[in-house]
C-alpha positions, 0 to 999 in steps of 0.5 A: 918534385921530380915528378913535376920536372919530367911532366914539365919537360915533357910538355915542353917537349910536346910544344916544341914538336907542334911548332917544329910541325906548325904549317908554312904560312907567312903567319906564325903562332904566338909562342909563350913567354921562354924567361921572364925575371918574375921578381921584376914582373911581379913588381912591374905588375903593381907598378902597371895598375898603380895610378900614383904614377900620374900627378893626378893619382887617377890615371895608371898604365891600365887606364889607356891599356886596359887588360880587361878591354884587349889592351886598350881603352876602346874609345877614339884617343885616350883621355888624360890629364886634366880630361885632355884628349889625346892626338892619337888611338892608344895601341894595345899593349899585348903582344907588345914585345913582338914589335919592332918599335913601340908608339905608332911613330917608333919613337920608342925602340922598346917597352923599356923606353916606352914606360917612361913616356906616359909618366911624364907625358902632360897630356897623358899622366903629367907627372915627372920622373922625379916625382914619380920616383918622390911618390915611390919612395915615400912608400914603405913596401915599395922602397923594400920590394924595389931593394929586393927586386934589384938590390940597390938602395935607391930607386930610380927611373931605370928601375921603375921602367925595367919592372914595367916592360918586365911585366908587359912581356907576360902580357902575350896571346897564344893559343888563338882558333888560328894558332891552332889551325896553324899546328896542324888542327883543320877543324879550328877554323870554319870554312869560311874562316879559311877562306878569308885567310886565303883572301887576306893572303891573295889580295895582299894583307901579309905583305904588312900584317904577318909573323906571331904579331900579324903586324907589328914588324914594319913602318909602312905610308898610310894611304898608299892608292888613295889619300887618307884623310885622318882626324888626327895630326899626328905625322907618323914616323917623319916626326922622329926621323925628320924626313918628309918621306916618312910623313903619314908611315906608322908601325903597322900595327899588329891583328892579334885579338883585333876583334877586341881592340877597336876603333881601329887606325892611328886616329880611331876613325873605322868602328868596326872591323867591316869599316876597317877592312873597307878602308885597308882594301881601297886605300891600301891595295886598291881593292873593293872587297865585296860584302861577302869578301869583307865578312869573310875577312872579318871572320878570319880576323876573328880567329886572331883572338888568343887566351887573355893573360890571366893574373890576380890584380896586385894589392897595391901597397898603402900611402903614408902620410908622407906621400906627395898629395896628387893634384886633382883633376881641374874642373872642364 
């Protein structure tokens, strides 16, 4: 046991001497989870992938925020209840934590208040909190790991969105080809790699796409030098605040495993990676990037790509007869 005490010291150590020497860059590497309550986790876990949350008992968290998919589902806007098409592109919920806000329009001021929205949500799981809670506590082994987990005799809402940001801030990215060229290893990167680091720098990027999220930090006008014509009616931060002047301001979201997480903006309208750095470069900064500057970008972007969290997928405890019988989808 000791002997694992000082290996783990040491290598803390060791990590903390290679950011206290990370390069001086607008963009900082992602750092691992420093706590987590495990208990809580471990329970948010089965909680994230368990889709009689929904009152179809089909749709889970992971079916819009997949984690074998970067964090999202990888289609324009996600699918939901009763095959509704949803208003908007699910963000990935990796490195979810480092934002200021969650939901494009920061309606949620952090994972805790996001959790609940989709339960609850018609289009999206359409279920209620009180049934939610209904179908949990008419399960043996959640009733017992939730008394163990917070000791208390009853479940509630509270409870059941605590364990599940608890387990969505593990859900973190480091260790990417940049991450490392940041820590000082020059060879992580190609030169061409570098030079569309510098590109995105020059031409203006990190003035929203920076710190460990490459984004993430900010609400920012979509369509600042030119209109953008969205397929989506969503409003952006003007639908919390009430304020015309915040119509079309979305959080902007953050790079980190980009590559994976298409299609890309608020609405899902740019397929690829080259599509998105168009748009971004003429709407954004009134720049036409030429194709060797876009493919320059795009394999910086790349570079973003971190290790994936790895986990075993929960067994999720068993029905009873007693559970509430989920409502089947209806017929489109």
């Amino acid at each position: 046991m000791k002997a694992r005490l000082i290996a783990a010291a040491v290598s803390i150590i060791g990590l903390s001497t290679a950011f206290a020497a990370a390069r001086n860059e607008p963009i900082q590497p992602i750092a691992p989870v420093k706590q987590i309550n495990l208990a809580q986790a471990e329970l948010g876990k089965k909680l994230y992938f368990d889709p009689r949350l929904s009152k179809s008992g089909f749709i889970s968290c992971n079916s819009c925020h997949n984690l074998s998919m970067g964090g999202t589902d990888n289609i324009k806007t996600s699918i939901g209840h009763n095959w509704q098409e949803g208003p908007i592109n699910a963000p990935t919920v990796l490195n979810s934590s480092l934002n200021v806000a969650q939901f494009w329009d920061g309606r949620a001021a952090d994972l805790k208040a996001q959790a609940g929205g989709p339960i609850a949500n018609p289009g999206e799981m359409a279920s209620t909190h009180t049934l939610a809670i209904n179908v949990l506590e008419s399960i043996p082994a959640y009733v017992t790991e939730f008394q163990q987990v917070f000791g208390k005799p009853k479940i509630t809402i509270d409870e059941v969105t605590q364990a599940i940001a608890e387990f969505e801030k593990t859900l973190v990215t480091p260790n990417s080809r940049f991450d490392q060229w940041l820590l000082g290893k020059d060879d992580a990167l190609t030169p061409d790699e570098v030079a569309g680091y510098k590109l995105f720098k020059e031409s203006g990027c990190v003035a929203c796409h920076n710190g460990p999220a490459v984004g993430g930090s900010s609400f920012q006008k979509m369509g600042v030098v030119e209109p953008y014509k969205a397929s989506s009616p969503a409003e952006g931060r003007s639908a919390v605040t009430g304020k015309d002047a915040d119509r079309f301001n979305f959080k902007v979201p953050t790079l980190r495993n980009v590559e994976m997480t298409y299609p890309y903006f608020h609405d899902g309208a740019a397929n690829t990676l080259k599509e998105a750095v168009d748009t971004m470069g003429r709407l954004q900064l009134g720049k036409k990037f030429t194709d060797a500057e876009n493919a320059r970008i795009v394999a910086f972007l790349k570079t973003l790509t971190g290790d994936q969290p790895k986990f075993d997928l929960p067994v999720l405890p068993p029905s009873t007869d007693a559970t509430p019988r989920p409502q089947p989808f209806a017929k489109k």
